[in-house]
C-alpha positions as CSV (number, residue, x, y, z in Angstrom):
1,X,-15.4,-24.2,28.5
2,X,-13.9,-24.9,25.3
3,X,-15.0,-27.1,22.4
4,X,-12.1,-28.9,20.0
5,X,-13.4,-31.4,17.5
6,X,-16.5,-32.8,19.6
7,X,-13.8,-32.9,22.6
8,X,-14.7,-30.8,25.7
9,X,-11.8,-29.4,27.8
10,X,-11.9,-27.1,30.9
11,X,-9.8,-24.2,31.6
12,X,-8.0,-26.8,34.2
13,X,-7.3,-29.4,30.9
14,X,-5.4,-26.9,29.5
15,X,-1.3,-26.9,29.6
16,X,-0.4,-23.2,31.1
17,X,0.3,-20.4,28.1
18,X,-2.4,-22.0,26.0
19,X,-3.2,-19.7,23.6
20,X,-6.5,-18.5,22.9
21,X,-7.5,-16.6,19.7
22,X,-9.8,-13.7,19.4
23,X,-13.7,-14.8,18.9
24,X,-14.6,-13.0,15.6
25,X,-17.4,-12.9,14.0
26,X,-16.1,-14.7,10.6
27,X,-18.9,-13.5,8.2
28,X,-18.6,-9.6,9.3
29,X,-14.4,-10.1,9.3
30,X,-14.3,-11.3,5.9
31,X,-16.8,-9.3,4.6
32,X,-14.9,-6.1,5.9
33,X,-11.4,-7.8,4.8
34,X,-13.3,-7.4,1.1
35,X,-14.1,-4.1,1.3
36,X,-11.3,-2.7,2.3
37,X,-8.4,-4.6,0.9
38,X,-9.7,-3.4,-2.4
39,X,-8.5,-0.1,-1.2
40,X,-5.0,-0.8,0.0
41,X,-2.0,-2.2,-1.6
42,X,-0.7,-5.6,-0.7
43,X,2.4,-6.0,1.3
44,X,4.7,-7.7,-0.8
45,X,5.9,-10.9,0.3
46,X,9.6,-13.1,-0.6
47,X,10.3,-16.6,-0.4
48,X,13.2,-18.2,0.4
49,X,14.3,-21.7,0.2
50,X,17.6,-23.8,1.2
51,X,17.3,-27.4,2.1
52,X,16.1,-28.4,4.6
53,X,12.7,-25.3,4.7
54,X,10.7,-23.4,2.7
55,X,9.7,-19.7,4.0
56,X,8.2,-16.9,3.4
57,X,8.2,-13.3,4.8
58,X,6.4,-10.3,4.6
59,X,7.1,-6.7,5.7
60,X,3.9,-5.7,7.1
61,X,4.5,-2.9,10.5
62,X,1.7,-1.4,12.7
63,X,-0.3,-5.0,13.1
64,X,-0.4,-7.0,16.3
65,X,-0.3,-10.5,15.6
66,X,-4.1,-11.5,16.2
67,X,-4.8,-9.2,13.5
68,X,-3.4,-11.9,11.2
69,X,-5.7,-14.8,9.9
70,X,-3.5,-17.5,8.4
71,X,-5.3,-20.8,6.8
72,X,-3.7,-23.7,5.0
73,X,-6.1,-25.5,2.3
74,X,-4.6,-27.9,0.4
75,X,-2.0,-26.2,-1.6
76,X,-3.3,-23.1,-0.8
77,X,-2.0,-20.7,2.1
78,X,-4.1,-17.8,2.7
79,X,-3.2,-14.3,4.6
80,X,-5.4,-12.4,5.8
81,X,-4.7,-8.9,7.3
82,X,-7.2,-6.7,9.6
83,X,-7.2,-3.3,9.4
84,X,-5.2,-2.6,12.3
85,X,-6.5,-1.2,15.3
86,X,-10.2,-1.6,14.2
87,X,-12.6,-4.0,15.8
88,X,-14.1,-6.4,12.9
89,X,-17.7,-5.2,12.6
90,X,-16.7,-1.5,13.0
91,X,-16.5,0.8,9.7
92,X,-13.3,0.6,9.2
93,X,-11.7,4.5,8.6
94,X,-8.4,6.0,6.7
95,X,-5.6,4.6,9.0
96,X,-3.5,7.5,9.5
97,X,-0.5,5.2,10.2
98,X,3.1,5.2,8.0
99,X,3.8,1.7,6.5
100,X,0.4,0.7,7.4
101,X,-1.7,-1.8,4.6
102,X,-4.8,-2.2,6.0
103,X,-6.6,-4.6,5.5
104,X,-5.6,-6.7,2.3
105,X,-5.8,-11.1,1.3
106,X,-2.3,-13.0,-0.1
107,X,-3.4,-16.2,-1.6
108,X,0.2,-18.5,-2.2
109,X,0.5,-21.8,-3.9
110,X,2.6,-23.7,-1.7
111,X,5.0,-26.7,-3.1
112,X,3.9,-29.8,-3.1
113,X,7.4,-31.0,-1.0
114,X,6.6,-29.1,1.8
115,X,5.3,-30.7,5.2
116,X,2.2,-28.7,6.3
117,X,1.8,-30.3,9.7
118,X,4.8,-28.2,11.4
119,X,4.9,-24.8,9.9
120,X,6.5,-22.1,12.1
121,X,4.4,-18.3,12.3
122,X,5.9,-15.4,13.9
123,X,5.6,-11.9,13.6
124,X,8.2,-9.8,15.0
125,X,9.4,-6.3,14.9
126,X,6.8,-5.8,11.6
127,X,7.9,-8.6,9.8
128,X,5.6,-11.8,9.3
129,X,7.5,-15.2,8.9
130,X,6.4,-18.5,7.7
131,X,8.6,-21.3,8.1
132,X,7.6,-25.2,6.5
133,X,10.1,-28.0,7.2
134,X,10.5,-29.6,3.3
135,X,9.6,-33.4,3.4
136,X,10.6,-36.2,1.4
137,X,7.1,-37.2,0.5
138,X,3.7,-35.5,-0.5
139,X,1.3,-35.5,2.2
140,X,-2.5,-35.0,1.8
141,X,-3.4,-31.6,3.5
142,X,-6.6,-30.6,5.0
143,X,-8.2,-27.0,6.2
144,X,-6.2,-26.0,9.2
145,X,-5.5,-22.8,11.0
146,X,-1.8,-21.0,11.5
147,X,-1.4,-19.7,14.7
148,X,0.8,-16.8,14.6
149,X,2.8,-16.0,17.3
């Protein structure tokens, strides 16, 4: 069974090719992620705009996408990148993979014109895409979750 905002579904509730994220244990991830993205170097990351969205992309190889933890607070868009191929509450060792970051934390202002409530994630082929439709009008934003697919 699955909870959503004091809302119970069933399995059956569900529209087919729901997706359902890994169950982490958040304390031990993050505290991990600090760890060991001292140690690594950040991917670097480019934005893009034209006029009608505002992206951003990231070359970041050897990750699937659930290692990816994406939150939107406020202004505020965090990425968050597990050490690939490590379980979170495992010590994490020297990945011995080329183009690999390990674990590391992006922290981006976003612009206030952007609309927060349809924001496209994909990550494909090593590269991590965000795509926010621009709107007309600010919007006040709350914690949410990116999915990445």
């Amino acid at each position: 069974m699955i909870t959503f905002s004091n809302q119970t579904k069933t399995a059956s509730d569900e529209y087919p090719g729901a997706y359902h994220p890994p169950a982490y244990n958040w304390t031990k991830v993050m505290q991990q992620l600090k760890e060991t993205s001292e140690k690594h170097e950040k991917p670097s990351l480019k934005t893009y705009e034209d006029a009608d969205c505002y992206s951003i992309e990231m070359n970041v190889p050897g990750y699937n996408k659930e290692d990816f933890i994406v939150m939107l607070d406020g202004d505020l868009l965090s990425i968050y990148g597990l050490c690939p191929n490590i379980q979170p509450g495992r010590q994490p060792g020297n990945p011995l993979q080329e183009g690999s970051y390990g674990c590391f934390e992006h922290i981006i202002n976003l612009p206030k014109y952007i609309d927060a409530d349809f924001v496209r994630a994909e990550y494909k082929s090593g590269m991590l895409r965000f795509d926010f439709l621009k709107s007309g009008m600010d919007s006040p934003r709350t914690i949410s979750k990116i999915v990445v697919y």
